[in-house]
C-alpha positions as a printed Julia matrix, in Angstrom:
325×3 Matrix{Float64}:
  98.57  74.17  36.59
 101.97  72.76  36.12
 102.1   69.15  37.34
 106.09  69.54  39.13
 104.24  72.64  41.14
 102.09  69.73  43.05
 103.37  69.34  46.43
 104.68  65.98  47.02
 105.93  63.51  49.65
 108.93  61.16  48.67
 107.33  57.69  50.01
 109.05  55.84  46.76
 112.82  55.31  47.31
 113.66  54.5   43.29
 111.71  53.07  40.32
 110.08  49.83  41.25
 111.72  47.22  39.7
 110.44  45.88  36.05
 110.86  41.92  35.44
 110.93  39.96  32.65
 109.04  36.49  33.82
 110.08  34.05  31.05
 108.78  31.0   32.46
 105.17  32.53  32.88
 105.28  34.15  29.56
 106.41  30.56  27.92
 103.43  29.05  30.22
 100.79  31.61  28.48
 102.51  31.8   25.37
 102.99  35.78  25.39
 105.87  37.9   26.56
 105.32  39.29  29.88
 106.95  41.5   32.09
 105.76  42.57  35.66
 105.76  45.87  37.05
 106.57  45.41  40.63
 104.52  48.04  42.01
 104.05  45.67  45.13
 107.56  47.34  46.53
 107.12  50.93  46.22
 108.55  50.42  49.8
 106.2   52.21  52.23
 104.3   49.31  54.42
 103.91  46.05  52.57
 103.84  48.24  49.1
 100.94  48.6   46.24
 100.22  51.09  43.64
  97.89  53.3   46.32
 101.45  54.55  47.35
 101.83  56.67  44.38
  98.74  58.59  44.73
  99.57  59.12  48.32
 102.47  60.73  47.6
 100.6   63.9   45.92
  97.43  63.53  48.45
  99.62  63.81  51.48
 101.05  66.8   50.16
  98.08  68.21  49.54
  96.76  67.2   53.21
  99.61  69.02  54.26
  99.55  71.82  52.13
  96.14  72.97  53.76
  97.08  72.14  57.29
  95.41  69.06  57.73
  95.73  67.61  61.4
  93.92  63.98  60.78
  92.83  62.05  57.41
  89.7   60.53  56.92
  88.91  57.96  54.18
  87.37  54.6   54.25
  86.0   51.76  52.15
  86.07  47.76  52.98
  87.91  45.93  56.39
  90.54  44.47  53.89
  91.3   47.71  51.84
  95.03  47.97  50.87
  94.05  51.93  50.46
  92.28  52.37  53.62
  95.33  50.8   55.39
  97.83  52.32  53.82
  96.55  55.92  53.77
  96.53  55.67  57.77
 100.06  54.33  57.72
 101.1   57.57  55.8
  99.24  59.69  57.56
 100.35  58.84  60.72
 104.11  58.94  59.34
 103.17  62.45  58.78
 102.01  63.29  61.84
  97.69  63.11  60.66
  95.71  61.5   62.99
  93.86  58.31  60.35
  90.21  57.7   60.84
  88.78  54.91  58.66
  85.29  54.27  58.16
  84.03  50.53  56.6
  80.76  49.34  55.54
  79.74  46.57  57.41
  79.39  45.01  61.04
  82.53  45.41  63.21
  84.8   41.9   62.54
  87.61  40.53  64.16
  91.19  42.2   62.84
  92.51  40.2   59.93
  95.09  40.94  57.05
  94.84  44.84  56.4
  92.22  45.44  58.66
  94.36  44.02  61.53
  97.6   46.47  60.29
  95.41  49.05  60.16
  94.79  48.85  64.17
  98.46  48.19  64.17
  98.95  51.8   62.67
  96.72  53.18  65.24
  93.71  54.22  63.45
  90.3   55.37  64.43
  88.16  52.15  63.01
  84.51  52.95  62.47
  81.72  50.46  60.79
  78.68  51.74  59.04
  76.34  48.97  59.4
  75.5   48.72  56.62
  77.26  46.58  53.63
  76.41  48.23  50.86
  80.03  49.73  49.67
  78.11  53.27  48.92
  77.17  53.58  52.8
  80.92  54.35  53.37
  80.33  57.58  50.94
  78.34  59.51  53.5
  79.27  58.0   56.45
  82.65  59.61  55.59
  80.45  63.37  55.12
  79.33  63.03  58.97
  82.69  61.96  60.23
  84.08  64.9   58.33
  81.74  67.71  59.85
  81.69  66.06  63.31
  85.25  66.47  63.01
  85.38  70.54  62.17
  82.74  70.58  64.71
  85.22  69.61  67.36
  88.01  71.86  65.95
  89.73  69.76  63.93
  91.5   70.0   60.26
  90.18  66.96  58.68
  91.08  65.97  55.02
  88.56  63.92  53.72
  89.33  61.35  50.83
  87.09  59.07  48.66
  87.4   55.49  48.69
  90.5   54.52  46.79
  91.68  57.9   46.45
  90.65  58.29  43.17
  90.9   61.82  42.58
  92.53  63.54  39.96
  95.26  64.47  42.48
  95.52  60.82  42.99
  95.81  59.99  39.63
  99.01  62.38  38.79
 100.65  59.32  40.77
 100.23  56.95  38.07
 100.44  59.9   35.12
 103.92  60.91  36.13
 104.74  56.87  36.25
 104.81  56.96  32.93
 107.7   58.38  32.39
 109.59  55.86  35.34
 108.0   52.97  32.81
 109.82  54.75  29.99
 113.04  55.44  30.59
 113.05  51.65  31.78
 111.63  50.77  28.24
 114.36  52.58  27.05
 116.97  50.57  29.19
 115.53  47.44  28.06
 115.18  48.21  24.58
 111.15  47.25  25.19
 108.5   48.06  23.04
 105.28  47.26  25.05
 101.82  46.63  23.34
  99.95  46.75  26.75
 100.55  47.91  29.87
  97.68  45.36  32.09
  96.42  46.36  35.17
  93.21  46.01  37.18
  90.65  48.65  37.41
  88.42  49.4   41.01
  87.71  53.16  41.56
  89.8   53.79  38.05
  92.32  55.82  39.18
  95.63  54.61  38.61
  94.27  53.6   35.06
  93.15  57.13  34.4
  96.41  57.94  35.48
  98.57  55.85  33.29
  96.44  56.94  30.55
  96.65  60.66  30.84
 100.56  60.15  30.85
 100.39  57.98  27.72
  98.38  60.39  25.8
 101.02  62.76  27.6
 104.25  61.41  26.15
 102.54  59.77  23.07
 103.11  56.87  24.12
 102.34  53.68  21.65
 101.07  51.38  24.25
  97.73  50.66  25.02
  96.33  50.57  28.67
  94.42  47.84  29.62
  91.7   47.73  32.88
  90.29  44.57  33.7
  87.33  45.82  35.78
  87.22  43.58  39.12
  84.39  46.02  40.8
  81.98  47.67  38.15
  79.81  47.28  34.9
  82.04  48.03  31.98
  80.82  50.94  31.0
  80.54  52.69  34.44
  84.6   51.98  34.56
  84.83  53.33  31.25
  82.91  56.7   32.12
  85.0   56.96  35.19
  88.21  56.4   33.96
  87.73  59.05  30.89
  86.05  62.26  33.37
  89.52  61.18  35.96
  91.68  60.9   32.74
  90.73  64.67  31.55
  90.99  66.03  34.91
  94.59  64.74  35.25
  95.45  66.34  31.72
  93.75  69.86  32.98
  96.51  69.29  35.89
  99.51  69.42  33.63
  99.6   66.58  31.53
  98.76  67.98  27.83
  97.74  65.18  25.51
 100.06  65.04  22.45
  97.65  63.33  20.23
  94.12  63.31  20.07
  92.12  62.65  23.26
  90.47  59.64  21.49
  87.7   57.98  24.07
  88.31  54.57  22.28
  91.16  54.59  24.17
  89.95  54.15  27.19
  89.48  49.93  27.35
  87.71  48.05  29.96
  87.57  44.12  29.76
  84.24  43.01  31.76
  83.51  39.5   32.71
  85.99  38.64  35.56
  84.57  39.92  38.64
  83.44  36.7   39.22
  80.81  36.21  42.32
  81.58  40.07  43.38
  83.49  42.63  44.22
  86.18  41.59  46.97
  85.19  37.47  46.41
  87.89  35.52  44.77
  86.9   33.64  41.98
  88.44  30.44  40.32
  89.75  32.0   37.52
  91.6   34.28  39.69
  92.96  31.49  42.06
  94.66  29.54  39.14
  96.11  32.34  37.77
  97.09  33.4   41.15
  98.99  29.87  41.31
 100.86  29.72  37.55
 102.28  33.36  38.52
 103.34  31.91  42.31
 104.63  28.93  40.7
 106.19  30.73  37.79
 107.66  33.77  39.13
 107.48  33.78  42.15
 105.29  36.42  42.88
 102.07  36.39  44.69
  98.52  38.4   43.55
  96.2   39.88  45.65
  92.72  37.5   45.33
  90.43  39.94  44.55
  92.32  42.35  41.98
  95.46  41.49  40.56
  94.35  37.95  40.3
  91.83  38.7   38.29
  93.63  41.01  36.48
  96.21  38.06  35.23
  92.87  35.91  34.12
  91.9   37.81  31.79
  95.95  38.23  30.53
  95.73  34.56  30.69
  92.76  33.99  28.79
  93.31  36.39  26.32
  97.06  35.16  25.1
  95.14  31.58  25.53
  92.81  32.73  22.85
  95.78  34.2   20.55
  94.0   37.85  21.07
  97.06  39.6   21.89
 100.41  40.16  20.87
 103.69  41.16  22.94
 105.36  42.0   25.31
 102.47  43.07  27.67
 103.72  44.84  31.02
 101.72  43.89  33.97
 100.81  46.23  36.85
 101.59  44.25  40.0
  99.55  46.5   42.62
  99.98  44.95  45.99
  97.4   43.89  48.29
  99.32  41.02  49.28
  97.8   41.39  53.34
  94.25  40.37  51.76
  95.78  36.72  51.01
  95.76  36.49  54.71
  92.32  37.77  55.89
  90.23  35.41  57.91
  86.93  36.34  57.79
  85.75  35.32  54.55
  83.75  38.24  53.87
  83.81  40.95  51.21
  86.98  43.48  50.69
């Protein structure tokens, strides 16, 4: 399948912009530029955007009427996947684990967007998986066209997002005269890493991509990002060089006391980058994310420049409820 025959929605006005941040990478000692992929420009922005842009099409392409996904109250997908469907005219039904809460950061825009907000019960993450099944068939059941997506939209579909990013990051390489050794990102449900990574391989590209896993073992991240990765080559993006698996690199150790909990590590990083550049990280992923950048040019164990992934999720610095994601 040729990638350019995917249907697509234009929710991206533009690249996102790419910043050099000299007085962070003089703080940390490496050369660092962000890639601002908090203002892709739909809602309050984030990289979910980019994989919407391809799954909405899709939804549409099979005459969808609503759009059911789900995962935590403070998901920056869940929220913004209703605020795009409802822009094109799908009704958005959410489902999140856990006991009903009052509306806080992107739970409470969510409502805003007028979505259908279910709770499992239950706060295991996984009980969202099959709550999401029932919703679906109780859906058809009643005549509808429902479109069912996976928490964090990481599907291959999803993932061409991020694979045909590359190419936005390299013509501004180009511009910039910028030769990268890492693009730096965090890594949940793994797709916008697999994505990246199938357009690297793609163009033969020279950087590395970097997940810092803020959700799951090491390994399970790894697995998951090299199955999406393949998937997203078999949907036109050809590897030019060997599909090496070494390629695929995870750094564990900074998910701190659990998935959606901020950790300390991640709240002073979150500072130096506020107080440096002016740019706020999400708690739970980017922030964690820029630890490990931290710590690692700390330690001397990486050489620039290193282009950080700035993926949104700003709304979660203003949840309430102290609870998980």
């Amino acid at each position: 399948m040729a990638a350019n025959a995917l249907r697509r929605v234009e929710l991206i006005d533009g690249p996102t912009p790419l910043q050099r941040v000299p007085q962070l990478s003089n703080r940390i000692g490496v050369d660092i530029w962000l890639k601002r992929d908090d203002l892709t420009g739909t809602g309050l922005g984030g990289n979910k955007i980019r994989a919407l842009e391809f799954l909405i099409g899709d939804a549409l392409a099979r005459d969808a009427d609503c759009l059911i996904t789900g995962g935590g109250p403070q998901s920056n997908w869940a929220m913004l996947a209703a605020l795009v469907a409802r822009r094109y005219g799908l009704d958005p039904y959410l489902v999140y684990y856990g006991l009903p809460r009052r509306p806080s950061g992107n739970h409470a825009l969510a409502e805003l967007a007028g979505a259908d907000i279910r709770f499992t019960g239950n706060f295991e993450r996984a009980s969202v998986d099959s709550a999401l099944e029932v919703l679906t068939a109780q859906l058809r059941a009643e005549g509808r066209r429902p479109y069912n997506l996976p928490r964090g939209g990481a599907t291959a579909l999803g993932a061409v997002g991020y694979a045909k990013a590359n190419s936005e990051l390299a013509d501004q390489f180009r511009e910039r005269d910028l030769t990268p050794q890492f693009v730096w990102l965090a890594t949940g449900s793994c797709g916008t890493q697999a994505g990246l990574l199938a357009g690297a391989r793609c163009l033969a590209a020279t950087y590395g991509v970097v997940g810092v896993t803020v959700s799951r073992p090491a390994a399970e991240c790894a697995h998951r990002v090299a199955v999406l990765t393949d998937e997203v080559t078999q949907l036109g993006f050809p590897a030019s060089h060997g599909k090496d698996l070494d390629d695929v690199v995870i750094i564990d150790g900074y998910i701190g006391p659990g998935y959606g909990r901020a950790s300390e590590a991640g709240e002073q990083a979150t500072r130096i980058v506020a107080q440096t550049t002016g740019v706020f990280l999400d708690p739970v992923f980017g922030a964690k994310a820029m630890a490990a950048l931290i710590d690692a040019a700390r330690r001397g164990s990486i050489d620039g420049p290193v282009v950080f992934l700035v993926t949104g999720g700003a709304p979660t610095l203003f949840d309430t409820s102290e609870g998980q994601i």
